[in-house]
C-alpha positions in Angstrom: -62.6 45.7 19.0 -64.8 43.2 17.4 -64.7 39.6 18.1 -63.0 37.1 16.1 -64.5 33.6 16.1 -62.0 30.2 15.9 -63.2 27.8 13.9 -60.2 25.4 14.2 -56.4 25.9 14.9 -54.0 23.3 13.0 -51.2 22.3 15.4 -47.8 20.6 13.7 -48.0 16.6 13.9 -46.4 15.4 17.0 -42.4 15.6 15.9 -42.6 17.5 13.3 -40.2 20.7 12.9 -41.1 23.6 13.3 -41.7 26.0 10.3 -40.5 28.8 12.1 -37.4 27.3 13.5 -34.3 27.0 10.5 -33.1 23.9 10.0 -29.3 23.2 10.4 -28.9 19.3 9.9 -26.3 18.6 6.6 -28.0 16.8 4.1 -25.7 14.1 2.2 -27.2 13.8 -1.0 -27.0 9.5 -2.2 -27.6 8.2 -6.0 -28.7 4.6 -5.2 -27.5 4.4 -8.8 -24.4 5.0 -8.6 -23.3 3.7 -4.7 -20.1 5.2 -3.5 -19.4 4.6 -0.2 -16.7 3.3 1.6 -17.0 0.3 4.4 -16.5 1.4 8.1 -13.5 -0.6 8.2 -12.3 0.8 5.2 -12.3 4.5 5.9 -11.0 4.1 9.2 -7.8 2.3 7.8 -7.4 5.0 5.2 -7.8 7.8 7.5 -5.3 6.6 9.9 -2.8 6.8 6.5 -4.1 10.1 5.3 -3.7 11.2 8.9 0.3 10.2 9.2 0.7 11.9 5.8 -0.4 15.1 7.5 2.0 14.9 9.9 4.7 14.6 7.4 3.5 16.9 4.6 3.5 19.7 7.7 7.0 18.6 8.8 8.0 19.1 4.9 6.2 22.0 4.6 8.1 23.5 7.6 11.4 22.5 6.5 10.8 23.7 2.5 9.3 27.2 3.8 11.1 27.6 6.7 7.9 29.0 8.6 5.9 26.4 10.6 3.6 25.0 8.8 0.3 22.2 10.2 -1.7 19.9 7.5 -5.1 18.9 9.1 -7.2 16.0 7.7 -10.7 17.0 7.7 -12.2 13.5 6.0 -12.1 11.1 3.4 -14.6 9.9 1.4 -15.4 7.9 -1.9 -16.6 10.1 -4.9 -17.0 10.1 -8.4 -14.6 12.4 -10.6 -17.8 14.5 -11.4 -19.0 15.2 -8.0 -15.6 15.8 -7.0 -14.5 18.5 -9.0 -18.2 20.2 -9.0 -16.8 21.0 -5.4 -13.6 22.2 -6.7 -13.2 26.2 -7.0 -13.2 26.8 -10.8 -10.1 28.4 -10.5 -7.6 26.3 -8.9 -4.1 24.2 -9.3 -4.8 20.8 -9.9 -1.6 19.1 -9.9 -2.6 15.4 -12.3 0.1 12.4 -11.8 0.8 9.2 -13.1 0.4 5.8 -11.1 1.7 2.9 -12.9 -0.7 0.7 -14.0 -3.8 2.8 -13.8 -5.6 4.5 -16.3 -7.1 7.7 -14.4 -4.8 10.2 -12.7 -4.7 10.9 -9.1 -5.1 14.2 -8.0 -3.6 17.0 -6.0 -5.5 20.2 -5.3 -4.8 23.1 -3.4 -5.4 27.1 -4.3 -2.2 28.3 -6.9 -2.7 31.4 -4.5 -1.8 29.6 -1.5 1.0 28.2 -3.4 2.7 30.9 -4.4 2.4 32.4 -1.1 4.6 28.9 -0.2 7.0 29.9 -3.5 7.0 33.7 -1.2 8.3 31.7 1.7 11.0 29.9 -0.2 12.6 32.6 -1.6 12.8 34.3 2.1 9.5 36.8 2.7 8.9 36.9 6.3 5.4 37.5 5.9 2.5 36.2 3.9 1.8 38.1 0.2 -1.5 38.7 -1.6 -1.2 37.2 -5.3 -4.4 36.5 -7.3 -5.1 33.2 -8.3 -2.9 32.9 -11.1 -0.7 30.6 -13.5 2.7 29.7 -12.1 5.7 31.2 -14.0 8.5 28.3 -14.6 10.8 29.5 -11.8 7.9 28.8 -9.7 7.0 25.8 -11.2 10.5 24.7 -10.6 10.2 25.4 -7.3 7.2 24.2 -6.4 7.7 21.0 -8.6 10.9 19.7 -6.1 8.4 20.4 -3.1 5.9 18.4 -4.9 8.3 15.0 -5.3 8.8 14.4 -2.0 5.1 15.3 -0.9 4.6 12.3 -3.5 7.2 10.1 -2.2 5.5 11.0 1.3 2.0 9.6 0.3 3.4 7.2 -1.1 5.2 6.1 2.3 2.2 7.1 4.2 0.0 4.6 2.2 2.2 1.6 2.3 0.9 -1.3 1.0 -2.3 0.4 -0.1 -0.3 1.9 -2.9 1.7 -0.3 -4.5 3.1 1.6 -7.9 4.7 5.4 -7.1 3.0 8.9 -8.3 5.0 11.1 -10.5 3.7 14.5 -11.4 2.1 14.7 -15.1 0.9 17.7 -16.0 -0.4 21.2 -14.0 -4.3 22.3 -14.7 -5.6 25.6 -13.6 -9.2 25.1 -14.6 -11.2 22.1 -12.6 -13.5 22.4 -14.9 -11.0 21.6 -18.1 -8.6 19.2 -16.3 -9.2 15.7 -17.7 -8.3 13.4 -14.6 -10.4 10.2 -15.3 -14.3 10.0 -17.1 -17.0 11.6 -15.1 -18.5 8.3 -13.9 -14.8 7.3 -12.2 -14.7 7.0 -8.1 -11.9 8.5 -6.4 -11.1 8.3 -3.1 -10.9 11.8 -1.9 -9.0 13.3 0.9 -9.8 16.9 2.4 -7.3 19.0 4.2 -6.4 22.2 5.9 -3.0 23.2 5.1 -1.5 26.2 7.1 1.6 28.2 6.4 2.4 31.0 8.9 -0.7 32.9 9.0 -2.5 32.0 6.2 -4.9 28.7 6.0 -6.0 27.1 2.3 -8.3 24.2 1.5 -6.1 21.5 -0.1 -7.5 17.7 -1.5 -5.7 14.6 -2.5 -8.0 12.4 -4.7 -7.0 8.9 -5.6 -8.6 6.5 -8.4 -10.3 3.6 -6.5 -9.3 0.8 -8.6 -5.5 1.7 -7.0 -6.5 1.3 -3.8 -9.9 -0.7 -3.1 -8.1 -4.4 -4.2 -5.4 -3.7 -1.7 -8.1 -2.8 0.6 -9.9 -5.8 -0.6 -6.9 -8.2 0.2 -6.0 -7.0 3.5 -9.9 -7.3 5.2 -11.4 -10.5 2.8 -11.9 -12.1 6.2 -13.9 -9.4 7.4 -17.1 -10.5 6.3 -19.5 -11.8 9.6 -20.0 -15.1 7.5 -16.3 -15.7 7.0 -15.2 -17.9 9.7 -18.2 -18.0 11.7 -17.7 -21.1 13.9 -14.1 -20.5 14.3 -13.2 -18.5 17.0 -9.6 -18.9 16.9 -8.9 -17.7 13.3 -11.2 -14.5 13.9 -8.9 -13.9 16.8 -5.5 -14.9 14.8 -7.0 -12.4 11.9 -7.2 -9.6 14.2 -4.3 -10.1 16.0 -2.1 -10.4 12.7 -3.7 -6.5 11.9 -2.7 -5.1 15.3 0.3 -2.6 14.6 3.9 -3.6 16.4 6.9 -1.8 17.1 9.8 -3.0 15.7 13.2 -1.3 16.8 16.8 -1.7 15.5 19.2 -2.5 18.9 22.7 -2.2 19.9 24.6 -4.6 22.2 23.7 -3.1 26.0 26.4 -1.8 27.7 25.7 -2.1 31.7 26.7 0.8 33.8 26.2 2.3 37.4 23.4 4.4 38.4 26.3 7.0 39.6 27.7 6.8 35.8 24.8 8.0 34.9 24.2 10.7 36.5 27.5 11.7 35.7 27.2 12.0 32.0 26.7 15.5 30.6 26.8 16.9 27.4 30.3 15.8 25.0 30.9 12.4 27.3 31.8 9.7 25.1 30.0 6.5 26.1 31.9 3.3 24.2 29.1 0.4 23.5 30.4 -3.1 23.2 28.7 -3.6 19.7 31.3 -4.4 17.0 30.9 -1.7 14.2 30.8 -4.6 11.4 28.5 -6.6 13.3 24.8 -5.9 12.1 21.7 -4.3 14.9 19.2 -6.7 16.6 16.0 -6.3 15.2 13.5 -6.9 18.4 9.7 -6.7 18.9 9.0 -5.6 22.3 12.5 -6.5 23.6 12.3 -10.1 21.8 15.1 -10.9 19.1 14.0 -11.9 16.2 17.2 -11.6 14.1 19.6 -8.9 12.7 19.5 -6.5 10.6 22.1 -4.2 8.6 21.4 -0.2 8.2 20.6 0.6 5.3 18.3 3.3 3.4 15.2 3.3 1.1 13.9 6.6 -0.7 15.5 8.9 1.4 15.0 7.2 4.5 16.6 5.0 7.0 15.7 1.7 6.4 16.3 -2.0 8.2 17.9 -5.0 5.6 17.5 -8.1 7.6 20.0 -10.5 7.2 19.1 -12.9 9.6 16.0 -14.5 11.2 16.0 -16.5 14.6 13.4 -18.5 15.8 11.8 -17.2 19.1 9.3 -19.2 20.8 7.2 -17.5 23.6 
């Protein structure tokens, strides 16, 4: 074998990959031009709403399909309308809706597939179907339509005061590519979930125009900037405190018995409470009264109208 002379050997800068190994790190691509981002504050407040609306759109799902059903939120993030149907499939339901007061259309996405294997549910299949992605026909439309309502009414819930005006349904697109939602350049505020019926799991997005949300946003953290309030320690504290979430319950009149009545009870006892049936609940914070309130109810749900307020100094 002949000798081979080594001039020079080139060895990778000190931290520098190596060419050989892949690279597996997600690049998030950023137009400084167009800056859509959402403050840490900010996303955490809307995940925490997307996250309860999970909850309920799997409840509903369960109830409307009668097979049990789980809604995962994988993340939310701030896009424009371009970028966020590029990611869309090009064949897909796009379900546009109306909010009152707001030019662009909010969004909800999920495979027409995947929903008419929901429709397959409804009318009684035990077991998941193949379908292609299709068009719906108008009975399943019709059915899918009353399901959609409430899962609006439920967003809306889930977002409270984030979202002031209602969403009613507007049209149905099957094309991403043709559905006209808002101009290219408008930012959304888009929502990703797993939905899963039964056996079967599909990709399903919520996006919201920005300008519907971001002022209520706005209004609830203006104090949040670090200048605001600086050398006042009290009000940061006061701010904070006013955001913390409370439990507020609707109570009955106790009614005092023995330990021995207690365990005594079983299943069809009738256990008479002193509260007068005309007389309205207590309405406590963390067993302190701070007045009464009526039962009433409030888009489909059981609601509190106070009547009363009491003063309650700790």
């Amino acid at each position: 074998m002949d000798p081979v002379t080594v001039s020079s050997v080139e060895r990778p800068a000190l931290g520098a990959p190596d060419p050989e190994t892949p690279q597996t790190r997600a690049v998030q691509v950023y137009d400084f031009r167009r800056p859509a981002t959402l403050a840490r504050e900010h996303s955490r407040i809307l995940e925490l709403a997307f996250e309860t609306f999970a909850r309920q759109w799997g409840t509903q799902l369960t109830a409307k399909v009668r097979v049990m059903s789980q809604v995962t939120l994988l993340g939310v993030c701030m896009s424009t309308y371009d970028d966020y149907v590029s990611d869309l499939p090009a064949a897909t339901a796009m379900i546009l809706c109306d909010i009152e007061g707001v030019e662009a259309k909010a969004v909800v996405q999920f495979p027409a597939a995947g929903a008419l294997n929901w429709a397959s549910h409804m009318l009684g299949s035990p077991t998941p179907v193949d379908v292609p992605e299709r068009n719906f026909t108008r009975i399943e439309l019709t059915l899918l339509r009353r399901m959609l309502d409430e899962t609006l009414e439920d967003l809306h819930y889930s977002m409270g005061s984030l979202l002031e005006a209602p969403l009613t349904v507007d049209t149905v697109q099957y094309n991403s590519q043709f559905a006209q939602a808002a101009p290219k350049s408008e930012v959304f505020i888009v929502a990703r979930f797993d939905v899963r019926v039964g056996e079967r799991t599909v990709a399903s997005t919520i996006a919201l125009p920005a300008d519907a949300v971001l002022p209520q946003l706005g209004a609830a953290h203006a104090g949040s900037h670090p200048d605001a309030d600086a050398g006042d320690p009290a009000a940061r504290i006061t701010r904070q405190l006013a955001a913390i979430p409370i439990d507020v319950a609707l109570v009955m009149t106790p009614k005092p018995v023995t330990p021995q009545s207690v365990l005594d009870l079983s299943v069809g006892d009738v256990l008479a409470l002193p509260h007068p049936s005309h007389q309205p609940l207590q309405l406590t914070v963390d067993g302190r009264r701070l007045g009464r309130a009526a039962v009433g109810t409030r888009s489909g749900r059981i609601a509190a109208v106070v009547v009363s307020t009491e003063e309650n100094p700790a």
